[in-house]
C-alpha positions as CSV (number, residue, x, y, z in Angstrom):
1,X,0.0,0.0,0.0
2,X,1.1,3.7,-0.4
3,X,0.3,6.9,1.6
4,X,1.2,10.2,1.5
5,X,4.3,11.6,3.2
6,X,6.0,14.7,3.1
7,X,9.1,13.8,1.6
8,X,7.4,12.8,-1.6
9,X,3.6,11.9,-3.3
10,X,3.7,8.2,-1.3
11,X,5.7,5.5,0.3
12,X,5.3,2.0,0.4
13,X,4.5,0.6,4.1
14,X,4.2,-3.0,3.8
15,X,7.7,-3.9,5.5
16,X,8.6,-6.4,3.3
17,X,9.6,-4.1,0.5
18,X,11.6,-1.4,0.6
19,X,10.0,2.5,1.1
20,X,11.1,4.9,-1.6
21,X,10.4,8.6,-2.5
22,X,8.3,9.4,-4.7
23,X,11.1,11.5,-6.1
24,X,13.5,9.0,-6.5
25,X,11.5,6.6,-8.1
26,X,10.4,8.6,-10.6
27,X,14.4,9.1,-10.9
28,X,14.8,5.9,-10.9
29,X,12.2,5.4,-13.8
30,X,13.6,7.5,-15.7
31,X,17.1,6.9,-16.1
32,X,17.1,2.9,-16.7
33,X,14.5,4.0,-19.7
34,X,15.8,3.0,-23.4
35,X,14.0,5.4,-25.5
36,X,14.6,8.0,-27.5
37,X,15.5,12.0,-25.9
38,X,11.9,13.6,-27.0
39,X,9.7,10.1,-25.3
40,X,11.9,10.4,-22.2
41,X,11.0,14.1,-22.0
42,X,7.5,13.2,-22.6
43,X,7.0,10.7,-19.9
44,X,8.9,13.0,-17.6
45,X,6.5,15.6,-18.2
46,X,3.6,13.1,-17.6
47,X,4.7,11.8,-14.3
48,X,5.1,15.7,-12.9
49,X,1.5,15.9,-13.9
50,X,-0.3,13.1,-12.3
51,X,2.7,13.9,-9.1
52,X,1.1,17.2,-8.8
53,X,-2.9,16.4,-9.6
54,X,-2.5,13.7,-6.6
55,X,-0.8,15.9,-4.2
56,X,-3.2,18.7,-5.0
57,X,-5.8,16.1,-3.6
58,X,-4.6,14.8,-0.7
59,X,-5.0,11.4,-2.3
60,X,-4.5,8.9,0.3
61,X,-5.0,5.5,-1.9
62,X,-3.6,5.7,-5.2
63,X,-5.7,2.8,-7.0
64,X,-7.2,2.5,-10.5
65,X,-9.9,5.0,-10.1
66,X,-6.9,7.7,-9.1
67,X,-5.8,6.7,-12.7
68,X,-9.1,6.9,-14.8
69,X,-9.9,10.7,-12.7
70,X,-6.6,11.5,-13.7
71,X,-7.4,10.5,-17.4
72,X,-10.9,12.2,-16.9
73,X,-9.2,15.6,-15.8
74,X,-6.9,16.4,-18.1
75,X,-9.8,15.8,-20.5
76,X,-12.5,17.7,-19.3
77,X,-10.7,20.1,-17.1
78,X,-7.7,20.7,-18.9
79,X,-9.0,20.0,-22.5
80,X,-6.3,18.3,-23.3
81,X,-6.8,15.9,-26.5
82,X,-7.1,12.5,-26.7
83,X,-3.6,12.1,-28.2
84,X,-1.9,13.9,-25.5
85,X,-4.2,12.2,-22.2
86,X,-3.0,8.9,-24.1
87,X,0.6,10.0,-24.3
88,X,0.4,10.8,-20.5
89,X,-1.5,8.1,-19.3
90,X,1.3,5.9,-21.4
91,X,3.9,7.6,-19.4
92,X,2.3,6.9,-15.7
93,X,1.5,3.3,-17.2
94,X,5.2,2.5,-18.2
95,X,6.2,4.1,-14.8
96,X,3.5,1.6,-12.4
97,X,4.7,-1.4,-14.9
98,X,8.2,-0.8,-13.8
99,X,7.1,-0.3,-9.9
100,X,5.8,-3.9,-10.6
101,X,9.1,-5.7,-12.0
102,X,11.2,-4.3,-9.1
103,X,8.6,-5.6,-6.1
104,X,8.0,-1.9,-5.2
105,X,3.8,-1.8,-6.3
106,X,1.5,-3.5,-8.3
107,X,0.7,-1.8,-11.6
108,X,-2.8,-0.3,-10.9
109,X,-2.9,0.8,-14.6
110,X,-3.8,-2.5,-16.0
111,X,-7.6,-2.1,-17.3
112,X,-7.7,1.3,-17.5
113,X,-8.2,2.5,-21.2
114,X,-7.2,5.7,-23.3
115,X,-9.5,7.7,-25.1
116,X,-10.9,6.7,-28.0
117,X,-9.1,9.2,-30.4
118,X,-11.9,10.9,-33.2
119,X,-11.6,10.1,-36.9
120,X,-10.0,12.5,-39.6
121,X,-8.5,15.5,-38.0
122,X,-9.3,17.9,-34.9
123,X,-7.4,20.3,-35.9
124,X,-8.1,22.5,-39.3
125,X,-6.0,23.9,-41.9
126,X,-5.0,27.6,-42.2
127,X,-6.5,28.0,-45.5
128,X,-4.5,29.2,-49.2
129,X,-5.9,33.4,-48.4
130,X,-4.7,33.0,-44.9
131,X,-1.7,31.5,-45.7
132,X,-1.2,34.2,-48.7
133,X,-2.4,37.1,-46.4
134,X,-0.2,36.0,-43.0
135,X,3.3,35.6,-45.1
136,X,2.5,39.2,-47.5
137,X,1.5,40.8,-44.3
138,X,4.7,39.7,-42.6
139,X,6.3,42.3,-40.5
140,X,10.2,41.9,-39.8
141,X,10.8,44.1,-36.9
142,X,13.0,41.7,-34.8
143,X,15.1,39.0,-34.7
144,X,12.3,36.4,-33.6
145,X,10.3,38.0,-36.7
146,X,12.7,36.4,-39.1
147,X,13.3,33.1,-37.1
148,X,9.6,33.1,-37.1
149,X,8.9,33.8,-41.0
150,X,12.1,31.3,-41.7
151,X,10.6,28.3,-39.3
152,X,6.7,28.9,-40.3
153,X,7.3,28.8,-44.3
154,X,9.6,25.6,-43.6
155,X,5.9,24.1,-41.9
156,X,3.7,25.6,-44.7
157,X,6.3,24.7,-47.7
158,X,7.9,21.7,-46.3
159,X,5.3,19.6,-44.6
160,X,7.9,20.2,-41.7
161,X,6.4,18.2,-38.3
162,X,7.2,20.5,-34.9
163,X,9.9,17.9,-33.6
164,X,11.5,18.0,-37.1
165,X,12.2,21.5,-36.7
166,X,13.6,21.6,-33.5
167,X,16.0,18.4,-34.0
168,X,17.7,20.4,-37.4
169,X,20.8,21.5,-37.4
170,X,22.7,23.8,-39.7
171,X,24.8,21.0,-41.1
172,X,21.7,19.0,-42.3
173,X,21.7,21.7,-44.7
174,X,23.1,19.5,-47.8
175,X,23.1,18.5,-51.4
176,X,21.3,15.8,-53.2
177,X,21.0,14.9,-56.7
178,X,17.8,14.3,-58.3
179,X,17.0,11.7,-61.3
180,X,18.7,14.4,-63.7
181,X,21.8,14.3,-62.3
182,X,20.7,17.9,-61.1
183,X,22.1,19.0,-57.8
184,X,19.3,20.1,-55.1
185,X,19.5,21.6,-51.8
186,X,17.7,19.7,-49.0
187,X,17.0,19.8,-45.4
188,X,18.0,16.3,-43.4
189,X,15.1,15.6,-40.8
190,X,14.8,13.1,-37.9
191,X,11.5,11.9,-38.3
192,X,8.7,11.2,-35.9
193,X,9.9,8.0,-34.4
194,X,13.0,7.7,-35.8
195,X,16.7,7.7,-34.4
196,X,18.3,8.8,-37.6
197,X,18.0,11.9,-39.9
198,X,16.8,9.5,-43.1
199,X,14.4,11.7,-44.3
200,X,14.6,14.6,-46.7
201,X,12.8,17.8,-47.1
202,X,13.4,19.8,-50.6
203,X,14.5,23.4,-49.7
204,X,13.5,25.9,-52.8
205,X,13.9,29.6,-52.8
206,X,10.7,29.8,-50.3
207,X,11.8,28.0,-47.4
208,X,15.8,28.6,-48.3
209,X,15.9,32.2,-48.3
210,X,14.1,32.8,-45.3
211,X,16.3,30.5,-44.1
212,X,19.4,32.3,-45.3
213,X,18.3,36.0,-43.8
214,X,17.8,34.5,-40.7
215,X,21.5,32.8,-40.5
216,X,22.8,35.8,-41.3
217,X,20.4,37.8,-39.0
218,X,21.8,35.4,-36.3
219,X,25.4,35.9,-37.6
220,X,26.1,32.1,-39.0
221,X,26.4,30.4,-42.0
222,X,26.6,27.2,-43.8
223,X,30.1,26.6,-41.8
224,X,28.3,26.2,-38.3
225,X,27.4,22.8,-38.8
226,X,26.8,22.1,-35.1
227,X,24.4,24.5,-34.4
228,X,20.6,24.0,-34.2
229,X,19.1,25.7,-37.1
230,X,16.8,27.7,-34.8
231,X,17.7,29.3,-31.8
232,X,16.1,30.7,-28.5
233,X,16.6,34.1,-28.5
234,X,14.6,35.0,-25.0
235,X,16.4,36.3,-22.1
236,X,16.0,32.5,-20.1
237,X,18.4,31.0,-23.1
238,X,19.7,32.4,-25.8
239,X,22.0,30.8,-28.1
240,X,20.2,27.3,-27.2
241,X,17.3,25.4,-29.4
242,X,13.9,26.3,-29.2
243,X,11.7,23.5,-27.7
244,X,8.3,22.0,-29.8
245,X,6.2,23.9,-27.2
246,X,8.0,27.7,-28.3
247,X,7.3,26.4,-32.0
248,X,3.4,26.1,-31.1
249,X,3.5,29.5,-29.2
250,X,5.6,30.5,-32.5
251,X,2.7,29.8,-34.6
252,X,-0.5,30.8,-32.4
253,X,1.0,34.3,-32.3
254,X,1.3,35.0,-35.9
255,X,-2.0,33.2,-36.5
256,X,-3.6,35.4,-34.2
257,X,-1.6,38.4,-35.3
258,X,-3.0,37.9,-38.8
259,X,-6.6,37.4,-37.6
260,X,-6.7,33.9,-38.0
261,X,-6.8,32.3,-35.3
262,X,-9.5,30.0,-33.9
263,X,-9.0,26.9,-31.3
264,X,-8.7,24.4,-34.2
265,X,-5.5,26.1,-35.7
266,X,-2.1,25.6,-34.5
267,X,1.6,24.7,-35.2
268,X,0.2,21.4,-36.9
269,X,-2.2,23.5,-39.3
270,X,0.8,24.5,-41.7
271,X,1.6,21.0,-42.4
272,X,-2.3,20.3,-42.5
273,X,-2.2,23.0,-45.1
274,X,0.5,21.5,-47.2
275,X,-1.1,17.9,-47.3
276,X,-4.6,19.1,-48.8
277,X,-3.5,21.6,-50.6
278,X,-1.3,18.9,-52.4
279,X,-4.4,16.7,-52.8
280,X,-6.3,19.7,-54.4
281,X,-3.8,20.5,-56.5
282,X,-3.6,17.5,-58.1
283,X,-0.8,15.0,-56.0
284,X,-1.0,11.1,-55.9
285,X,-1.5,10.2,-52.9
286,X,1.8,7.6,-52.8
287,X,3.8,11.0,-53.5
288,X,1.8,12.8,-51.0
289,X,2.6,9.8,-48.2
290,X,6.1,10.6,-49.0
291,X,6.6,14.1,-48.8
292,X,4.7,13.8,-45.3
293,X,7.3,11.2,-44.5
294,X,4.5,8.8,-43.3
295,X,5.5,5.1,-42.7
296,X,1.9,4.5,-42.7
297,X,-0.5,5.5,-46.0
298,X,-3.1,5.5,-43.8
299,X,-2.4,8.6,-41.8
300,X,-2.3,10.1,-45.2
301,X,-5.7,8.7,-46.2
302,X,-7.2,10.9,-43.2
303,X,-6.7,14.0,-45.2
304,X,-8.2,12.4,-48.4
305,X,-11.4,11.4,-45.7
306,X,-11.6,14.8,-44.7
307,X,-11.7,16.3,-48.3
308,X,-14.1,13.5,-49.5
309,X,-15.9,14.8,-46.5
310,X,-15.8,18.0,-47.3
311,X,-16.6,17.9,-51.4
312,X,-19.5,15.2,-51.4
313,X,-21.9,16.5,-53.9
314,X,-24.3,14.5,-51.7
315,X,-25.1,17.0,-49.1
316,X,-25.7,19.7,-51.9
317,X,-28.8,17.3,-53.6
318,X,-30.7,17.4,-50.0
319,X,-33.5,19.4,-50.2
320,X,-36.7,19.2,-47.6
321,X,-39.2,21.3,-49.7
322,X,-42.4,20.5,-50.5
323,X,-42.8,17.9,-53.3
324,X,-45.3,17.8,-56.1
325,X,-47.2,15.5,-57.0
326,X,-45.4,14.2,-60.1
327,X,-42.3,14.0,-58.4
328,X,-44.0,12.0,-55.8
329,X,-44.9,9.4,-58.2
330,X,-41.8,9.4,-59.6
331,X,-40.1,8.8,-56.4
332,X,-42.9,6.3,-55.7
333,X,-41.7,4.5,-59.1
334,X,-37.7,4.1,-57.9
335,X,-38.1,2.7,-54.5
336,X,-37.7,-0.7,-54.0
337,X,-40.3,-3.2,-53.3
């Protein structure tokens, strides 16, 4: 059993196993994990949260049902979505699954499901005028203003994914030749899930030049290799690389600087943007999976679904007026017996 004490969240008191604080075990969690840097992070961040929602209530028993209200919480209280309650509730499972194999607790998680995620997407694109009017409207007053434009078009132009921008470097700047024999310039990206930067997104004069003002903005060039490719420049730490969380905040301000932002657009709406605008203008949908680097087609298929959704003559035919007579009997005529 564990209770609270104030060294930590609990401690076990059954005297045949070995009382620990909460603070170590989590510490202990964490560093014998074999995942990769971001999933670590991730997990850290979701024990710190269920830590500090059962501290906040005195929780005496931590049991199954703490572990569904927890779930239930950061849904309805801190609108969370499904994807990141999973993520979290992943993280405290992993954690209670270890507390198991070393003899310190049962894993109370067993049983308790995530949340069953919604079809197509929750989140909505920015839109070709938006896009148009947000980048023409751009105003470069400061630094950030050019890391911003430089980061945003690489999202809008690139497909780009959050984490992809953040892991790039200045050396994964490179060269590849296309079927011609041509020589193109590319951007080397670490994919979501991967250890290695296997993946490739083209760099043309839209997403290279901003790219290229805002090295030399920053005073660097090709030649710093090791550096990230986008940089903190807040008081806290500057000169470091900018988290996926300052990319979201990135993209929410110039949204809602432009007037375009509602609750359903975000960092991911740029890359949302690039993979129906591909579809509408004509991409097959095996070209489409890779330029969105997915290993699965069907996460690519969801934005097909949503613009099938969206462009089904169907909805335009229903019609509840009155109907005359002859049409009556017509309709009469095609139903089935």
């Amino acid at each position: 059993m564990m209770e609270p004490n104030n060294r930590g969240l609990v401690v076990n008191t059954d005297k045949s196993v070995k009382s620990h604080n909460t603070g170590d075990l989590v510490g202990m969690f964490i560093n014998q994990l074999d995942r990769a840097p971001h999933t670590i992070s991730t997990y850290k961040q979701a024990l710190k949260k269920f830590v500090s929602y059962v501290e906040k209530r005195g929780v005496e028993k931590i049991d199954k049902l703490t572990i569904r209200d927890f779930r239930d919480h950061m849904k309805n209280k801190e609108k969370k979505t499904a994807l990141t309650v999973n993520t979290y509730i992943a993280g405290v499972r992993s954690f209670f699954d270890f507390l198991e194999e070393q003899g310190i607790h049962k894993n109370i998680t067993k049983g308790v499901r995530s949340l069953k995620r919604a079809k197509g997407f929750l989140r909505e694109e920015v839109g070709d005028e938006n896009m148009h009017k947000m980048f023409n409207e751009w105003e470069f007053k400061t630094i950030q203003d050019t890391r911003d434009f430089a980061l945003l078009r690489l999202l809008a132009f690139g497909g780009a994914r959050r984490v992809e921008v953040v892991r790039a470097q200045i050396g994964d700047i490179v060269h590849r030749t296309d079927s011609e024999g041509v020589a193109k310039r590319v951007l080397l990206v670490q994919g979501k899930g991967s250890d290695t930067k296997d993946e490739i997104i083209p760099l043309d004069d839209r997403t290279y030049i901003p790219l290229r003002n805002y090295l030399t903005a920053t005073k660097r060039n090709l030649n710093n290799r090791d550096d990230y490719l986008f940089l903190s420049h807040s008081d806290r730490n500057p000169g470091e690389g900018i988290s996926t969380r300052t990319v979201s905040r990135i993209a929410a301000k110039h949204l809602t600087k432009a007037g375009i932002k509602n609750e359903r657009r975000c960092a991911h709406s740029f890359r949302h943007s690039f993979a129906t605008n591909a579809f509408r203008k004509g991409g097959r949908l095996r070209d489409v999976q890779k330029a969105l680097r997915h290993q699965n087609i069907n996460n690519t298929l969801m934005y097909v679904h949503d613009l099938d959704a969206i462009d089904n003559p169907i909805f335009e035919k229903i019609n509840y007026d009155p109907i005359e007579k002859t049409e009556k009997e017509d309709l009469v005529g095609r139903l089935p017996n």
